[in-house]
C-alpha positions in Angstrom: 87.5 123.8 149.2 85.2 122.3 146.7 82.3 120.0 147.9 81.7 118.9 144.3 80.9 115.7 143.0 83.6 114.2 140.5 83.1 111.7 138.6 84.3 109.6 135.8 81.5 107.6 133.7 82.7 104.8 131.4 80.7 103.3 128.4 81.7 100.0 126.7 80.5 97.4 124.2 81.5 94.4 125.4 80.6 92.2 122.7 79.9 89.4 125.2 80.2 89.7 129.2 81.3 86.2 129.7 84.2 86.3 126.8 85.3 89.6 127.8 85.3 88.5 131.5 87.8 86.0 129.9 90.2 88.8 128.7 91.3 91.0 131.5 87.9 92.7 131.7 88.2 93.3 135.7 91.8 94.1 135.3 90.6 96.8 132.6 88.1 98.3 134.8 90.3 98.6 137.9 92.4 100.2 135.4 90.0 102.9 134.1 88.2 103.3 137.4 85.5 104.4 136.7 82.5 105.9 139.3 79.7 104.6 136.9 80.6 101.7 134.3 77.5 101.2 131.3 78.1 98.1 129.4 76.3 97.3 126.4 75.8 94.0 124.7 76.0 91.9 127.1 74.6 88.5 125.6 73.8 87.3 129.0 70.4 85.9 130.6 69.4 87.0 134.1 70.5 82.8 135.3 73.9 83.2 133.3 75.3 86.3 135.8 78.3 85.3 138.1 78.3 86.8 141.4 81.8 88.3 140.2 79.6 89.3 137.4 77.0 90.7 139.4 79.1 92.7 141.8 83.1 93.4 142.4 85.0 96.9 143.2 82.2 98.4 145.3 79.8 98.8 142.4 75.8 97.6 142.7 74.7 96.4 139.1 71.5 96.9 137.0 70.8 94.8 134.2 68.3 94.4 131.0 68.1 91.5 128.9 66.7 90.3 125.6 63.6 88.2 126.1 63.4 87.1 123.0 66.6 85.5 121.6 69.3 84.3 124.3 73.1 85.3 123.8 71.8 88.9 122.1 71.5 92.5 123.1 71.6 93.0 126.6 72.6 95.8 128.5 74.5 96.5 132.2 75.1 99.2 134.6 77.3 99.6 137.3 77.4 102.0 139.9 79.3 103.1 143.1 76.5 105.7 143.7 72.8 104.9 144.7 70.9 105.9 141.9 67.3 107.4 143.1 65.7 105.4 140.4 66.0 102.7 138.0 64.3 101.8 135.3 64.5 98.9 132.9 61.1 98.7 131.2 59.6 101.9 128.7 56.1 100.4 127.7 57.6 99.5 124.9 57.2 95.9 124.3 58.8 95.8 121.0 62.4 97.3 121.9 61.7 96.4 126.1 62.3 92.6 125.3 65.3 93.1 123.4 66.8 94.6 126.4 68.6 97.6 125.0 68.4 100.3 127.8 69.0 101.1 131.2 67.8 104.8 133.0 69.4 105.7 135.9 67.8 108.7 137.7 70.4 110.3 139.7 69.9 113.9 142.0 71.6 116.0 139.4 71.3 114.3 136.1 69.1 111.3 134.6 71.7 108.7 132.8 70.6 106.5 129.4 72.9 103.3 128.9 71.6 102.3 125.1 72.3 99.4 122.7 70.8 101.3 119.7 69.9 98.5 117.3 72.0 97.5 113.8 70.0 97.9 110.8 72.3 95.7 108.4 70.7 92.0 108.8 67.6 93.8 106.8 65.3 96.4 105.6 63.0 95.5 108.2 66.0 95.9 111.1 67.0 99.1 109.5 63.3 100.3 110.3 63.2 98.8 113.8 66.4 100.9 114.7 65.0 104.5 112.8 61.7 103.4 115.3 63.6 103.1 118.4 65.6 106.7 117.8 62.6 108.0 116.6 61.0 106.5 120.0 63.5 107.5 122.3 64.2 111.1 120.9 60.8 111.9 121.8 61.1 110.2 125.2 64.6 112.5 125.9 63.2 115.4 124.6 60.3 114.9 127.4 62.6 114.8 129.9 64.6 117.9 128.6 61.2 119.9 128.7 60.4 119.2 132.9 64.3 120.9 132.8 66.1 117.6 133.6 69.7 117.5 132.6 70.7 114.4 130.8 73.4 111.9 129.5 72.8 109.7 126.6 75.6 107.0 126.3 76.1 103.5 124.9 76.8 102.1 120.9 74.8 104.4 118.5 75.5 101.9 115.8 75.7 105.0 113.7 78.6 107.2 112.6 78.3 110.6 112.3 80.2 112.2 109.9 82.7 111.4 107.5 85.8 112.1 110.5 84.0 109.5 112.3 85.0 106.3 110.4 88.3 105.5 108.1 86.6 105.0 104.7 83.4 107.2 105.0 82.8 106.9 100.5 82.7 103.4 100.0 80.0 102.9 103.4 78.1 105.6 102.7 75.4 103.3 101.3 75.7 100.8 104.3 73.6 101.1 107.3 75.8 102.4 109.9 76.3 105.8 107.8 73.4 106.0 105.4 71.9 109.5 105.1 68.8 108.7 106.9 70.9 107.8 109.8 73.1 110.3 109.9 70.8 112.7 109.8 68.8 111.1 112.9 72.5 112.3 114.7 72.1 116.0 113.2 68.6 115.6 114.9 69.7 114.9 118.1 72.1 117.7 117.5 69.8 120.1 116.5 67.6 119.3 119.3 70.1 120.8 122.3 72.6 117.9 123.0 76.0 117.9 122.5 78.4 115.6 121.4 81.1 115.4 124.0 84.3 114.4 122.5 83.7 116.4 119.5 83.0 119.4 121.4 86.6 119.2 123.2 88.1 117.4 120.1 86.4 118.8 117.1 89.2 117.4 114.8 90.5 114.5 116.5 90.0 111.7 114.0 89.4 108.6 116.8 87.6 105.6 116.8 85.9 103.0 119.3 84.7 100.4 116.8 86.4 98.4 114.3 85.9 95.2 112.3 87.7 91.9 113.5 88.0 91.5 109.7 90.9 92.6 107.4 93.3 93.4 110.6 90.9 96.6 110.7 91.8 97.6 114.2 95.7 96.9 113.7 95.3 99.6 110.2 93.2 101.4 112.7 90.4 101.4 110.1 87.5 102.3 112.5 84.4 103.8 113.1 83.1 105.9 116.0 79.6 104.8 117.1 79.9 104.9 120.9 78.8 108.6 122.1 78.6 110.7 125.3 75.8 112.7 124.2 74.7 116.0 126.8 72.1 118.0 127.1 73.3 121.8 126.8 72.7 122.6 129.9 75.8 120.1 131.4 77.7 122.1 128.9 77.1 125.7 129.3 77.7 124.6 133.5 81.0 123.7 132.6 79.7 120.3 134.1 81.8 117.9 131.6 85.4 118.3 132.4 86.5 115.8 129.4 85.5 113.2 127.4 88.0 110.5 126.0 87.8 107.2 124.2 90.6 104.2 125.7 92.0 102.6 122.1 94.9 101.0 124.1 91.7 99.1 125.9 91.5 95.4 124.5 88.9 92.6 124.9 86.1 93.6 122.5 85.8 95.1 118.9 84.5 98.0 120.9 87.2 100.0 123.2 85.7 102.3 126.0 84.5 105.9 126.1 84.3 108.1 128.6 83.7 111.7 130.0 85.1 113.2 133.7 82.3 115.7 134.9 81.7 117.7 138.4 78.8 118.8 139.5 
């Protein structure tokens, strides 16, 4: 009999806590049932939580939130199992108090719920977000060298490669799928971590973001930006069992994404 741990982690954009709360949201996650829920963009302040908010089906939350501008950024995690550590705050003023990540330090792996920023409001945005994967690439890659095995989820804000959005030509000089941004992906790649639905589904063309103009998500005319990134080591263990993405889940522009892993 096996004595290892299964579980199935969930990563969502809600585009808004307190509208999506509004929408089925706790139905959805009973639904999905998930052992570790991420949410990202959250638009919440710390006085704004609910208690249903702050804690239903057995889960303790963790929260960041944006200092700086109310109703922006913000990100959530919930979790059925004690993490050993939490932490909320990189020494890092500049992307800390937009509140855009969560690491949970768990006994087997160390877990990254991320809001990547959007570079289209401006130049200077665009810069901001190269900063923070430049930043946090280095801070991963730290971790990866003391041999700790590692998850990377939340919106990337970047697709990847042309099978990851339904008109890759026309956006190719929009931030979201610029060169310099793709390439920050083939970095990560390159680096030892593995995207998890294209390593089961290499050819699946599947998306978890789409416009709420032009009926995009009725023509299906998407984008992938929400990842389960791994380091190798979770793969060549034969620790990630699956990885999906939930299009039949409404309630945000974003649908969820997930992987099943045992370990």
């Amino acid at each position: 009999m096996s004595d290892k741990l299964k579980l199935k982690i969930i990563s969502w954009n809600v585009n808004g806590l307190r509208a999506v709360m509004k929408k089925d949201f706790l139905k959805s996650v009973h639904d999905l049932d998930p052992d570790i829920l991420l949410l990202q963009e959250t638009k919440l302040q710390e006085d704004q939580r609910t208690d249903e908010m702050i804690g239903f089906n057995s889960y303790e939350s963790f929260w960041s939130y944006s200092t700086t501008k109310k109703g922006y950024s913000g990100v959530a995690a919930y979790s059925k199992i004690k993490p050993k550590k939490v932490t909320t705050f990189f020494s890092r003023p500049e992307f800390d108090n937009e509140g855009r990540m969560i690491q949970l330090d768990y006994d087997e792996f160390t877990l990254f719920n991320i809001y990547f920023p959007n570079g289209q409001m401006s130049e200077e945005r665009l810069l901001y977000k190269l900063d923070f994967y430049d930043w946090f690439i280095n801070y991963a890659n730290n971790l990866k060298s003391q041999g700790k095995s590692l998850i990377i989820t939340g919106d990337f804000n970047t697709a990847h490669n042309d099978i990851d959005l339904k008109n890759p030509g026309p956006n190719s000089k929009r931030s979201g799928f610029l060169p310099i941004e793709r390439d920050v992906l083939d970095r990560i790649v390159d680096q030892g971590y593995v995207d998890t639905f294209r390593h089961f589904y290499p050819d699946k063309v599947k998306y978890s973001w789409w416009s709420y103009r032009f009926n995009a998500r009725k023509n299906n005319a998407g984008w992938r930006i929400d990842y389960f990134f791994v380091t190798k080591d979770l793969i060549d263990k034969g620790v990630v069992k699956k990885a999906f993405i939930d299009n039949d889940i409404l309630g945000s522009d974003h649908c969820p994404v997930g992987i099943a892993i045992e370990i």
